[in-house]
C-alpha positions as CSV (number, residue, x, y, z in Angstrom):
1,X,15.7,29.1,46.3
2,X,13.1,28.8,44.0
3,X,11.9,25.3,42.8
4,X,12.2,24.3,39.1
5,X,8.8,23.7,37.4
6,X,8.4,20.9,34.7
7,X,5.2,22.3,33.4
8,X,4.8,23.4,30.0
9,X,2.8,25.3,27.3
10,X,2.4,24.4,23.7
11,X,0.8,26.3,21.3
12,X,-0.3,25.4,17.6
13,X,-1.5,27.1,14.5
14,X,-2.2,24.8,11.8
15,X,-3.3,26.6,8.3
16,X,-4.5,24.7,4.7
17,X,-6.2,26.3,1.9
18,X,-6.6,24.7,-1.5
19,X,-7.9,25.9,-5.0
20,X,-9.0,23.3,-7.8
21,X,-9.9,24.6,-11.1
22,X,-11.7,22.8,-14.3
23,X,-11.9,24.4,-18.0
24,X,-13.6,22.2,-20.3
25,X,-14.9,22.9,-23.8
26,X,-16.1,20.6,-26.2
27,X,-17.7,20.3,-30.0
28,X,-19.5,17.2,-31.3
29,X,-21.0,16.6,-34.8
30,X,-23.1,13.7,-36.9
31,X,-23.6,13.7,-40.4
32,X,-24.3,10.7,-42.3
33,X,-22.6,7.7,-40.8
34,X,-20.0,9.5,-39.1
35,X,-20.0,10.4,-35.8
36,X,-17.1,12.5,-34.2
37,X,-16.7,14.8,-31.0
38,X,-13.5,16.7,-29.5
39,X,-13.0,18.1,-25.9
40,X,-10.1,19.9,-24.2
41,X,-9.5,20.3,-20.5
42,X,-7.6,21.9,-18.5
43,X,-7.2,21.6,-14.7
44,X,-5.4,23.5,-11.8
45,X,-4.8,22.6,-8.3
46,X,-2.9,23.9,-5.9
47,X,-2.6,23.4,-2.1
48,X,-0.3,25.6,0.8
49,X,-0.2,25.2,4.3
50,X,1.7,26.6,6.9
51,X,2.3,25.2,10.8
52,X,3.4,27.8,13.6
53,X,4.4,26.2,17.3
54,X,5.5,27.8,20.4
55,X,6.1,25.8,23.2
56,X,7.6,26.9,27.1
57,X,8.9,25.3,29.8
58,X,9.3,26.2,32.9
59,X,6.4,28.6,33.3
60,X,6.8,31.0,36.4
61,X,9.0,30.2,39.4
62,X,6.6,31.1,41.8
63,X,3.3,30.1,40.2
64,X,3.6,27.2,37.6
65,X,0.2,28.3,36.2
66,X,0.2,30.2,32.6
67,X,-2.0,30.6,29.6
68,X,0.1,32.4,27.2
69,X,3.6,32.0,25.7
70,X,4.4,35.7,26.4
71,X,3.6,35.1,30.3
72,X,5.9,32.3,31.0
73,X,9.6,32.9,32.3
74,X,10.6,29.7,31.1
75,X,12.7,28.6,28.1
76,X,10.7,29.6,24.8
77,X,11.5,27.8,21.4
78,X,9.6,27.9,18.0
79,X,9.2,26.4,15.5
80,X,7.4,26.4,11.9
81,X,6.6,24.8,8.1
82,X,5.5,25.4,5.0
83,X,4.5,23.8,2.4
84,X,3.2,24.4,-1.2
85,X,2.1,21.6,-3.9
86,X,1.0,22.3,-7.8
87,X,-0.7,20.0,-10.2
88,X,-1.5,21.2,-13.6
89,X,-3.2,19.5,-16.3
90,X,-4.1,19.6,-20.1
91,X,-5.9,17.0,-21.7
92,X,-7.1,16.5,-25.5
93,X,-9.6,13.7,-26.5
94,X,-10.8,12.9,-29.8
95,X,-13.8,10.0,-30.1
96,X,-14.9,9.0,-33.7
97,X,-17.4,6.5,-34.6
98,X,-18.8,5.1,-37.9
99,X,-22.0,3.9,-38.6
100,X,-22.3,3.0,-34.4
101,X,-20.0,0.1,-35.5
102,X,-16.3,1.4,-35.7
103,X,-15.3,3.2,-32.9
104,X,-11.9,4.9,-32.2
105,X,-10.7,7.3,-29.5
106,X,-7.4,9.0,-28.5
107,X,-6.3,11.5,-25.9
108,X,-3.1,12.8,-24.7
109,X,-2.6,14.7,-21.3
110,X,0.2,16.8,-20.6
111,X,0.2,17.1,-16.6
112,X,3.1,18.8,-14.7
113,X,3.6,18.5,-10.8
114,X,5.4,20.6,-8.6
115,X,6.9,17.2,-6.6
116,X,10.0,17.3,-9.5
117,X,12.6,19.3,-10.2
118,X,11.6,21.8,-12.9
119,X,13.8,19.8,-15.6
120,X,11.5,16.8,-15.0
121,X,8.0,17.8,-13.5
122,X,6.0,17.5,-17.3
123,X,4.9,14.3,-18.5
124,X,3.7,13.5,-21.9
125,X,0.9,10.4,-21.9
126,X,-0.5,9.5,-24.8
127,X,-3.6,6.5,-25.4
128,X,-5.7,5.0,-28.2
129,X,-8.4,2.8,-28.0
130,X,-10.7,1.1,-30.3
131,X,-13.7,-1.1,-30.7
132,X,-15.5,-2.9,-32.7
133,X,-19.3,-4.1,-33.2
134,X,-19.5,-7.2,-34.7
135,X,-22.6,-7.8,-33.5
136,X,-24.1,-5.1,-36.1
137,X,-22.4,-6.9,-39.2
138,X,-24.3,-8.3,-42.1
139,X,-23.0,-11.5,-41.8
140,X,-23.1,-12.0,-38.1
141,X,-26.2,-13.8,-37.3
142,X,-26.3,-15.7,-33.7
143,X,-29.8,-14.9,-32.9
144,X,-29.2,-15.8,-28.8
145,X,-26.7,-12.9,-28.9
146,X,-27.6,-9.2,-29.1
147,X,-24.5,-7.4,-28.7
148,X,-20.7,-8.5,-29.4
149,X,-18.2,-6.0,-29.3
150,X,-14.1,-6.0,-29.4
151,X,-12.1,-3.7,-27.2
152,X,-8.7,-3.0,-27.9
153,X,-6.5,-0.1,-26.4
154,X,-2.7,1.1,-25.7
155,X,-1.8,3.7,-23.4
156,X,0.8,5.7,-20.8
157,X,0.1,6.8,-17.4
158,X,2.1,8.8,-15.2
159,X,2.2,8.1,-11.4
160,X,3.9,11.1,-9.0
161,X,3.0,9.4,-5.6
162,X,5.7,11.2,-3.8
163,X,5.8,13.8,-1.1
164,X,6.3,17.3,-1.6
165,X,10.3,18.5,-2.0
166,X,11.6,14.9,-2.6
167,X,13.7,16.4,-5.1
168,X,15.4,18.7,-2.9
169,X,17.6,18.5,0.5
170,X,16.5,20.5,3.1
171,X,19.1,22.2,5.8
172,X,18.8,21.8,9.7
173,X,20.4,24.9,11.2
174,X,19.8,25.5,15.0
175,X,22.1,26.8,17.5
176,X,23.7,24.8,20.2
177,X,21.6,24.0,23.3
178,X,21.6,22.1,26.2
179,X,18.4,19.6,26.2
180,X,19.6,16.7,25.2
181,X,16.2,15.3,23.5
182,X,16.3,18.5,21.1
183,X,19.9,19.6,21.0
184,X,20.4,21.1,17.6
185,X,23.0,20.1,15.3
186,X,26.7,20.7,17.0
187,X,29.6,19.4,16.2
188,X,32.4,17.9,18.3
189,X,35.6,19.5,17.8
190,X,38.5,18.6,20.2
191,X,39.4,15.1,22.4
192,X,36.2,15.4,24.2
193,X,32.7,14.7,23.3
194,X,30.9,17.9,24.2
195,X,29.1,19.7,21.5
196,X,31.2,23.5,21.1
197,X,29.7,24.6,17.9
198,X,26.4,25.6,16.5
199,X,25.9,24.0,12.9
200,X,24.3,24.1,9.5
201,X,24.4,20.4,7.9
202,X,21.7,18.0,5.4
203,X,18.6,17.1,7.4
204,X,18.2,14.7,4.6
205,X,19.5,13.3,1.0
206,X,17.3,13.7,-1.6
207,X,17.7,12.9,-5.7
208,X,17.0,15.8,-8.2
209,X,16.7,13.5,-10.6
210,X,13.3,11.5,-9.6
211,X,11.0,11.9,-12.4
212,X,7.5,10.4,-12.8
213,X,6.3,6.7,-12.8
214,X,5.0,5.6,-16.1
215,X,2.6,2.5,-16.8
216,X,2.3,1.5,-20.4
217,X,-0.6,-1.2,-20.9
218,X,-2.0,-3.2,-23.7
219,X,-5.7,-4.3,-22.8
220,X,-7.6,-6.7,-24.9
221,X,-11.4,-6.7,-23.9
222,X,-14.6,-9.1,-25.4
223,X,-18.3,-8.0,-24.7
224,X,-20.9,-10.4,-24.9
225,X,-24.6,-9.1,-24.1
226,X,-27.2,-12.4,-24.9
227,X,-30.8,-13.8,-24.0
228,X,-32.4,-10.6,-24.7
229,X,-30.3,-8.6,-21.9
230,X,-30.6,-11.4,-19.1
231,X,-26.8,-12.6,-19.7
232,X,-23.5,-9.8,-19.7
233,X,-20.3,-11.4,-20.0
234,X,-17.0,-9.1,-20.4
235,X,-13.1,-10.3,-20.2
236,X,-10.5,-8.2,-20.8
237,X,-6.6,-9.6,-21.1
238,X,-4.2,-7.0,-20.3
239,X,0.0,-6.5,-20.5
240,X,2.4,-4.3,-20.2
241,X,5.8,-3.1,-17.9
242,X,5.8,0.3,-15.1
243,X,8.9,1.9,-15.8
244,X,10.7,4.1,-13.2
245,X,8.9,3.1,-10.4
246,X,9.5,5.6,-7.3
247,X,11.0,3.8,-4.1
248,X,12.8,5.8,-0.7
249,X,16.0,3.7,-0.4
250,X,17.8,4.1,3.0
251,X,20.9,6.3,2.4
252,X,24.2,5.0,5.0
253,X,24.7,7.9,7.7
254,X,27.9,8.1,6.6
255,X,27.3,10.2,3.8
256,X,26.6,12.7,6.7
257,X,22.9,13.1,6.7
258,X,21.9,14.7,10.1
259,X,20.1,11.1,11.1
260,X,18.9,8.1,9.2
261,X,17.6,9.0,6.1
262,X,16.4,7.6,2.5
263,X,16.5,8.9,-0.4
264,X,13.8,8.6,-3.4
265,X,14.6,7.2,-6.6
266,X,13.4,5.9,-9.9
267,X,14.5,2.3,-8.6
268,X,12.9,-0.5,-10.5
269,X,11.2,-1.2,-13.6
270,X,8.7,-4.6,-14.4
271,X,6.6,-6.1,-16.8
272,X,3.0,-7.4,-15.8
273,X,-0.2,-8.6,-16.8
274,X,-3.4,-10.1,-16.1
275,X,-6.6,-10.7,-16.7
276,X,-10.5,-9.7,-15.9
277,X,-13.6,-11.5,-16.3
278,X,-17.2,-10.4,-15.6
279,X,-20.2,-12.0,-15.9
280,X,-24.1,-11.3,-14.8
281,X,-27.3,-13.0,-14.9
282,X,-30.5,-11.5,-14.0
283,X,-34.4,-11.1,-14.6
284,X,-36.0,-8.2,-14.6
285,X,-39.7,-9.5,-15.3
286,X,-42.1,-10.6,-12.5
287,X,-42.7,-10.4,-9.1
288,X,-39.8,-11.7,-8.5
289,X,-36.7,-10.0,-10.1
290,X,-33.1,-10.7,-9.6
291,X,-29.3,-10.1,-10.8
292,X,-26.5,-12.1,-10.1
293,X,-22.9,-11.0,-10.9
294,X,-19.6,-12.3,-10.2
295,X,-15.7,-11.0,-11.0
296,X,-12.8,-12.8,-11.2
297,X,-9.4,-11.4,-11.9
298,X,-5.6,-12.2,-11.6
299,X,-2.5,-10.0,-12.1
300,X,1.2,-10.8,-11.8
301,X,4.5,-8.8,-12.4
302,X,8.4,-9.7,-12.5
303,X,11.2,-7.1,-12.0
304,X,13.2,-6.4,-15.0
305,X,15.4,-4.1,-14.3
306,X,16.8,-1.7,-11.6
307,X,18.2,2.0,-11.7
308,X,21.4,3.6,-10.0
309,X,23.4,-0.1,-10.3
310,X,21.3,-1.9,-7.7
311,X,20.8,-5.3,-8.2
312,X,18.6,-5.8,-5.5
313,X,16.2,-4.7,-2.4
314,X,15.6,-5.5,0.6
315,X,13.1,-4.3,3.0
316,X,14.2,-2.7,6.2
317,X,14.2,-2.3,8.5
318,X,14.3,-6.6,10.1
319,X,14.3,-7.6,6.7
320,X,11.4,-9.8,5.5
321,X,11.2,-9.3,1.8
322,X,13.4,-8.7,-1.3
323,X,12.8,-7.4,-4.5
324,X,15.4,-8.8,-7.4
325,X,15.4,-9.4,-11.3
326,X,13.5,-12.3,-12.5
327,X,11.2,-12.5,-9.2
328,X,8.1,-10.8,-8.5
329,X,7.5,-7.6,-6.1
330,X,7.9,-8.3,-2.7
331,X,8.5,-11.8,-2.1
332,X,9.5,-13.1,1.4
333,X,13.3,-13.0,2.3
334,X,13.4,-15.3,5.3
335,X,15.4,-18.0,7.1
336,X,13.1,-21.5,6.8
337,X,11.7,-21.8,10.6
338,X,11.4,-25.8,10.9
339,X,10.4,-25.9,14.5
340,X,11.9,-26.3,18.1
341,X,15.6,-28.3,19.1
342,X,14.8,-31.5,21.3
343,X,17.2,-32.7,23.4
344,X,18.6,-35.2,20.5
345,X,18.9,-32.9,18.0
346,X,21.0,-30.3,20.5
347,X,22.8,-33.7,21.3
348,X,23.4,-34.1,17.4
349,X,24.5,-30.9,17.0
350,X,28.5,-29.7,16.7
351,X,30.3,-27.8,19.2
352,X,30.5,-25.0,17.2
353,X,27.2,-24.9,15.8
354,X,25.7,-21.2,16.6
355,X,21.8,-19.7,16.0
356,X,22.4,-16.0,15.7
357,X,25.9,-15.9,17.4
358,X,24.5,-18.2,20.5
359,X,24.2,-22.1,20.9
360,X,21.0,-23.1,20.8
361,X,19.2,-25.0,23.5
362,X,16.2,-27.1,23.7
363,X,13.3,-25.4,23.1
364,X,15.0,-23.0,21.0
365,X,14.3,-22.1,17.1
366,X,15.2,-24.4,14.6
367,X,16.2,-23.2,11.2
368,X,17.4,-24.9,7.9
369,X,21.2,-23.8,7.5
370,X,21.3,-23.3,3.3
371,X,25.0,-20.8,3.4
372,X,28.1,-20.2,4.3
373,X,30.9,-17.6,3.3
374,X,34.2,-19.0,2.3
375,X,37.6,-17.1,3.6
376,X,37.0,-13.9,1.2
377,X,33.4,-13.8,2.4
378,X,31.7,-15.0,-0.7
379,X,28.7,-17.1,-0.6
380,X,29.0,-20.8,-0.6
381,X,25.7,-21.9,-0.9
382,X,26.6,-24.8,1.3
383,X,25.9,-25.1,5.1
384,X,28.0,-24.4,7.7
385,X,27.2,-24.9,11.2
386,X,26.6,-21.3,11.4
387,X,22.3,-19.7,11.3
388,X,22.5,-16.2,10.0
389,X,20.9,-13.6,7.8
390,X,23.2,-15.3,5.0
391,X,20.8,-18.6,5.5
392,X,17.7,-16.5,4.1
393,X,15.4,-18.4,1.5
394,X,13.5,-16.7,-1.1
395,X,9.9,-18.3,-0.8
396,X,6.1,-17.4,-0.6
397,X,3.2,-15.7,-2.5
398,X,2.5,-11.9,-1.3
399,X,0.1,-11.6,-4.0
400,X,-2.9,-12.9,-4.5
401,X,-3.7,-16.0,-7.1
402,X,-7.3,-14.9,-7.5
403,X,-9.6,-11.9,-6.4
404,X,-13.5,-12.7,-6.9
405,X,-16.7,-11.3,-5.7
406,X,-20.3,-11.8,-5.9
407,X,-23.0,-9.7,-6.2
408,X,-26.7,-10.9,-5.4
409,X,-29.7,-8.7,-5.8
410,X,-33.1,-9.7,-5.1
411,X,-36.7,-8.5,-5.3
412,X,-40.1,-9.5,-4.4
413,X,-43.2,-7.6,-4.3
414,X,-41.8,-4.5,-2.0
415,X,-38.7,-6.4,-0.3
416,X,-35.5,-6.1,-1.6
417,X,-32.4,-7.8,-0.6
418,X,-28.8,-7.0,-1.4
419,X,-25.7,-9.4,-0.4
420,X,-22.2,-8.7,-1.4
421,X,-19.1,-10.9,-0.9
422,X,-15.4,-10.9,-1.9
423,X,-12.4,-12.5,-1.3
424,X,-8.7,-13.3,-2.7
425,X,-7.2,-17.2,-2.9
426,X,-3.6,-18.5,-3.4
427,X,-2.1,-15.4,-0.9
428,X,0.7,-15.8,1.6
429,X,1.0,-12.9,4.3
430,X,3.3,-12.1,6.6
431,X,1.7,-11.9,10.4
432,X,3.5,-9.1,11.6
433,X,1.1,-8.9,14.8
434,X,2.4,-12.6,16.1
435,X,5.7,-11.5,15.1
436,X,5.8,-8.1,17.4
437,X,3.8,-9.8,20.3
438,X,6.2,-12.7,20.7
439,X,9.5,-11.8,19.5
440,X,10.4,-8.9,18.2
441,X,10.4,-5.4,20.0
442,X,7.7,-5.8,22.2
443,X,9.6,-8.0,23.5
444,X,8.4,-7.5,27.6
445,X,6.2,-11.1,27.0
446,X,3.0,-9.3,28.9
447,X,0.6,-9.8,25.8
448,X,0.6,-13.1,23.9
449,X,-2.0,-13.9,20.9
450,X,-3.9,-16.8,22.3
451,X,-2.8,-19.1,19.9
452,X,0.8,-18.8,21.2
453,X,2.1,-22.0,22.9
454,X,6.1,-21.4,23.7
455,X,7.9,-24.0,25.1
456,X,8.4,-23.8,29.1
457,X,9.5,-26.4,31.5
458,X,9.5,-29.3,28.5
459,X,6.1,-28.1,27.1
460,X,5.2,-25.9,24.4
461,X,5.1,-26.2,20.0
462,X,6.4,-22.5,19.9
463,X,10.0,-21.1,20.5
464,X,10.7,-20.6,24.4
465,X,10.4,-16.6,25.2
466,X,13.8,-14.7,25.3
467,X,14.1,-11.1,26.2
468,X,16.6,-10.0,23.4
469,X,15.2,-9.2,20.1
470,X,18.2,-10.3,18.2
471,X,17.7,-13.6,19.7
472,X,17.6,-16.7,17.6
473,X,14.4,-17.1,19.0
474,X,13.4,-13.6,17.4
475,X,14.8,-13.6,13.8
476,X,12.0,-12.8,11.3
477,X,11.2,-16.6,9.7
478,X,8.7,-18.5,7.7
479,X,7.0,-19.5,11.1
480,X,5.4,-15.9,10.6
481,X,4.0,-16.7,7.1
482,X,0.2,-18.1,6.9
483,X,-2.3,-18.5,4.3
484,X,-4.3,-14.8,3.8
485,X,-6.9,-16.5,1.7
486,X,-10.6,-15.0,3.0
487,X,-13.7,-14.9,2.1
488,X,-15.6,-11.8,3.8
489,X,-19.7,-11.0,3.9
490,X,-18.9,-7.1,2.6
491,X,-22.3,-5.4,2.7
492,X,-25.9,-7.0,3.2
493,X,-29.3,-4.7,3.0
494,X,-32.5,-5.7,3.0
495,X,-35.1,-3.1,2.4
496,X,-39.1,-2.8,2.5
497,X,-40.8,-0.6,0.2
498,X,-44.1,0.5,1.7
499,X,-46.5,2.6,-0.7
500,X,-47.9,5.3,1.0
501,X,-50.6,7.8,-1.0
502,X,-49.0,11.2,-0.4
503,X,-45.3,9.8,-0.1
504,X,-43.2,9.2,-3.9
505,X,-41.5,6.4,-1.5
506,X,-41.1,5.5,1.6
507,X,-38.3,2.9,2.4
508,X,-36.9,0.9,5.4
509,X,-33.8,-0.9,5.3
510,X,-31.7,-2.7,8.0
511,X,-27.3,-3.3,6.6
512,X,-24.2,-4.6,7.8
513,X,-20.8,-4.1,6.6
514,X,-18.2,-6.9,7.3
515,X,-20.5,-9.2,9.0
516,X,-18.5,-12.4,8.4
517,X,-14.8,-13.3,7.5
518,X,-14.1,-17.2,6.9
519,X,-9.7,-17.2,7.1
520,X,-7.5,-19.1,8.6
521,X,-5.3,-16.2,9.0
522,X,-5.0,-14.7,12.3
523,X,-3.9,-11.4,12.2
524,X,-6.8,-8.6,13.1
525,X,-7.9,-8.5,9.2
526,X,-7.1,-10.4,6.6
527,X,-8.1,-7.5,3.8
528,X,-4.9,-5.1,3.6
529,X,-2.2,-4.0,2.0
530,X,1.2,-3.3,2.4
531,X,3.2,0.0,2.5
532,X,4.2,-0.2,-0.3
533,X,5.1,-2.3,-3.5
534,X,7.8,-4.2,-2.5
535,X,6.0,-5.1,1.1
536,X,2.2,-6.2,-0.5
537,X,2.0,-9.3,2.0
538,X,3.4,-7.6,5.1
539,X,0.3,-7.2,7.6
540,X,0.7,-3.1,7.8
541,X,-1.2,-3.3,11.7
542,X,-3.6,-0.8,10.0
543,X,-6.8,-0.5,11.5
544,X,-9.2,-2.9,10.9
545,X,-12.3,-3.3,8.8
546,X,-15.5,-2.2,11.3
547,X,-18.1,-4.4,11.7
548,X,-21.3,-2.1,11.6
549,X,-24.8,-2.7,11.6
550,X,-27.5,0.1,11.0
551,X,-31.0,0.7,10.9
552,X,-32.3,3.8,8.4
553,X,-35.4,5.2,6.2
554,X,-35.4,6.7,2.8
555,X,-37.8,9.1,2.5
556,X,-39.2,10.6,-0.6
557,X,-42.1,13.4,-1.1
């Protein structure tokens, strides 16, 4: 009887091509005072790729060695995709200018993509801008200042940040099989559970109706230019409300998708605004030259409105944010974490006081009880001896205050130096690394973050381990939120320029990248963000920023 082999053979073709295509024509003219140009534009893209598989198991049952699908006497399946995307483009601008002291520009784009349905892949987004140079008026006369100038502008612009086909639901069809980790989709017919029938159902729900994302902004701007060059100071305020935003809600199984499944929609709508502010110092004179520059800016938004009837979101899945009207994106949705039980407060407890669906012990997690559901199951909004989802809190600040940064450039004689830093203020994250490693669903307790101190045998600040995620002990809480302010060392060079008679230049330079990081948070990197929108503060577990330090010459003949 011949043995069964395990071994397999998988084989691949993965194939992309893309074209891109630019038209551009364009007319300017002066004459007199007046000083106008037009362009049109018109881009193409397009990208396809296909993906071929054939994989075996099995392989001979005399010699499990094989090196091609066509050898093996194994099971074969296949499998393949395609897939084709389409952007098209036309663009019209129109600047005008009088006496370089009235300026006025407009442009409308007309861009189509092949991610909607044909009834709503074209968007229409118009803009106008103008400025003005006060600076070259007669009766301006501030001799310290060399250029003031007034920015002013109104625009649309259309976001289609989806994936191909969203608009459409695909169809799983395979025929019944017997490997239980790639079955195809059977029904069950009868009073037993075996699958007797091949199928045809929905892999997935999707919306025709999804259209594109549209910003429409209001921007104010200042210029100031002063001291002969040596001082540049620009602010800009800016409002305005995204409309239509584009957001994969989870869709029930019951609605018979094959598995769990979300659909994309044109969920939410908000107004923001913000501001910008720029300034720069430098001298350019001298042995000794040097620029200093540094940014500030702040945005904010609030949700005014939701599509389909939804009145709110949550994130899922272990829900840690919401999204509702009145509130900005992606605030935490947690229960208030206010420690570990001691042996008086499980004392002080009732009977019937529950964590989760358990009784709590000492050591456990402790967490303000704000609801209760009265006998039709409505909200209370008073406590009752019962910790659940229900007792979730609306609280913390995903986004940040304030971003800065500063630039420093510096030269002497044939050294340069070059030191950027950045950082944001007034952020609260969510540390989604301390959250896996102790509770959640790495939930084996093998690695700990060293700042982890559960409590064990009467000692400990942090919750005592439990195996079960759903465990009090486990819940997603405010005793994962910590301050994501940072300030990070971005890039540093310093260069020598060494003259040399046949050489144009010849340059040495040593530079890091992410040298330093001063947080108190501590998750891997405090510069990230979220999936999405309504998750800005939830630590992703990218990748972190590399630290790299390098050594090179420029080299000029």
């Amino acid at each position: 009887m011949a043995s069964e082999h395990l071994s397999g053979l998988t084989e691949t073709q993965n194939t992309e091509r893309g074209v891109f295509l630019e038209n551009r024509v364009s007319y300017s003219k002066e004459f007199g005072k007046h000083s106008f140009s037009l362009m049109g534009t018109h881009t193409e893209q397009k990208d396809h790729g296909t993906y071929q598989s054939a994989v075996s198991v099995g392989g001979y049952d005399e010699e499990p060695y094989f090196w091609q699908i066509s050898s093996s006497t194994g099971s074969v399946s296949s499998g393949g995709a395609e897939n084709n995307f389409a952007m098209r483009s036309w663009l019209g601008r129109l600047t005008y200018n009088f006496n370089k002291k009235y300026f006025l520009t407009g442009i409308i784009r007309r861009d189509g993509s092949s991610r909607f349905a044909p009834e709503n892949r074209w968007g229409t987004f118009p803009s106008v801008s103008g400025g003005w140079d006060i600076s070259r008026e007669e009766f301006f006369n501030v001799p310290a200042i060399r250029n003031l100038k007034l920015r002013v502008g109104y625009g649309k612009v259309g976001n289609a940040s989806v994936g191909d086909y969203e608009y459409t639901t695909t169809m799983t069809r395979k025929a019944q099989g017997e490997d239980i980790y790639n079955a195809g989709v059977n029904y069950n017919l009868g009073p037993i559970s075996q699958s007797i029938l091949g199928a045809t159902r929905s892999n997935n729900l999707r919306n025709r109706a999804i259209s594109w994302e549209v910003l429409t902004e209001t921007n104010i701007g200042l210029d100031i230019e002063a001291f002969e060059g040596q001082l540049i100071v620009s602010g800009d305020y800016f409002f305005g409300e995204m409309n239509d935003l584009l957001a994969a809600l989870p869709v029930p199984g019951t609605v018979g998708a094959r598995e769990r499944t979300s659909s994309t929609i044109n969920a939410v709508s908000m107004k923001r605004n913000g501001w910008e502010f720029t300034a720069s110092y430098r001298k350019l004179t001298g042995e000794f030259q040097y620029a200093i520059t540094a940014n500030l800016s702040h945005a904010s938004n609030e949700i005014t409105e939701f599509g389909y009837g939804i009145t709110d979101l949550v994130s899922d899945p272990e829900p840690k944010t919401t999204a509702r009207i009145g509130y900005p994106t992606g605030k935490y949705y947690l229960l208030e974490y206010l420690g570990i039980y001691t042996q008086e407060e499980i004392d002080a407890l009732s009977e019937d006081f529950e964590v989760a669906g358990s009784t709590p012990e000492v050591g456990d997690a402790k967490y303000r009880d704000v609801n209760g559901r009265d006998e039709e199951g409505n909200l209370t909004g008073e406590p009752d001896g019962k910790i659940n989802y229900d007792d979730r809190i609306i609280t913390g600040n995903p986004i940040p205050a304030l971003h800065y940064g500063l630039n420093l450039d510096f030269s002497y004689k044939i050294f340069d130096l070059t030191i950027f830093l950045q950082g944001v203020s007034g952020r609260d994250v969510y540390n989604s690394y301390n959250g896996l490693m102790t509770s959640e669903y790495f939930g084996n307790f093998t690695n700990y973050p060293s700042y982890y101190n559960p409590w064990i045998d009467g000692e400990g600040s942090d919750p005592r381990p439990y195996w079960d995620s759903g465990h009090g002990n486990n819940l997603p809480s405010t005793r994962f939120i910590e301050n994501g302010a940072y300030l990070r060392l971005k890039n540093v060079q310093l260069g020598i320029n060494i003259p040399v008679n046949k050489l144009e230049n010849l340059r040495f330079f040593l530079s890091g990248q992410n040298l330093l990081t001063f947080t108190k948070y501590r998750g891997l990197d405090p510069e990230f963000e979220g999936d999405d929108i309504f998750t800005p503060g939830v630590d992703p577990r990218d990748y972190p920023s590399i630290r790299t330090i390098s050594l090179g010459i420029d080299l000029t003949f």
